[in-house]
N, C-alpha and C positions, 0 to 999 in steps of 0.2 A: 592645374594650379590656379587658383584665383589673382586675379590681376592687381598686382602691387602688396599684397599678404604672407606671398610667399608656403601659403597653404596648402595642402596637397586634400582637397574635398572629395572623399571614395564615396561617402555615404551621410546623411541627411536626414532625418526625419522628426516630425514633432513627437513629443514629449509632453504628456498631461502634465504634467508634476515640473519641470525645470527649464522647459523651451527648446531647445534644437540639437540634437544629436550632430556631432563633427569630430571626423574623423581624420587624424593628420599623421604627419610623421615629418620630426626632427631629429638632429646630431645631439646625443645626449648629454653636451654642455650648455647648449640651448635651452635645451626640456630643463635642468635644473633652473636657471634665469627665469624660464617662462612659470613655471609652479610656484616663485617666490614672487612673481610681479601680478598673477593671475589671483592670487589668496592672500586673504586679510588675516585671516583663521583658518583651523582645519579643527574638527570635529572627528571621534571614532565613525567609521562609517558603517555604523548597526543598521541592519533592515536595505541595506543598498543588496542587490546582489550580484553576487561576483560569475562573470564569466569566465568562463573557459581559456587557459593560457594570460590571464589578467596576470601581472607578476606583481600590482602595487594598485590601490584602490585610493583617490583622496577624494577626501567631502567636505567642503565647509564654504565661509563667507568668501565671496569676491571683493576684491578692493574697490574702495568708495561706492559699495550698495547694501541693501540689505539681502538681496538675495543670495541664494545659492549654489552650487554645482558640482559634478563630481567631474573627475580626472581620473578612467582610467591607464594604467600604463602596463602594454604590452613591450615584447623585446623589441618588435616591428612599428608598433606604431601606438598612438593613443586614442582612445575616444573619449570625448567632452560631451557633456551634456549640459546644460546652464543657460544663461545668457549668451549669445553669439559675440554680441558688441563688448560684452568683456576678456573673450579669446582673444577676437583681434587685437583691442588695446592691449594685453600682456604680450601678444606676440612681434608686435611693430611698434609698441610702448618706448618710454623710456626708464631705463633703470631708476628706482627711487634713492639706491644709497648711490653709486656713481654719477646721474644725470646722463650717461650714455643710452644706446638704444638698445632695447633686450638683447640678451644674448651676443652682446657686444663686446 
């Protein structure tokens, strides 16, 4: 677990195309909060490809940047790919419509 994130980091790696692979697992009322706090947009995610046991693929803008990143979501767990510093603020954020903290 990363200290103070609450994050469970299995795996790592760079990313030509979107910057750091991160691999986590939450309680899937959490995952719903953190995908609405993590994304400004979502985009069809054409040309992304999907792995194996993926149950749900998302791509698009992160909040307040221009870049972008995909979420996949397995039953077990998820992998990110994007910005690092925008997982964490969705995941230890604070709700935009409540003012609470994700997943709160």
């Amino acid at each position: 677990m990363l200290p103070g994130s609450g994050m469970y980091l299995c795996r790592r790696k760079a990313s030509e195309q979107m910057g750091s692979e991160i691999e986590f697992s939450r309680p899937w009322p959490e995952l719903s909060c953190i995908v609405g706090t993590l994304f400004e947009a979502l985009d069809p995610p054409c040309g992304i490809s999907a792995d194996r046991g993926c149950v749900l693929t998302l791509f698009g803008k992160v909040r307040g940047s221009d870049e972008t990143a995909v979420l996949r979501v397995y039953r077990d767990r998820c992998k990110y790919t994007g910005p690092p510093s925008a997982l964490k603020a969705a995941m230890g954020g604070h709700c935009p419509e409540k003012g609470e903290r994700a997943g709160g």
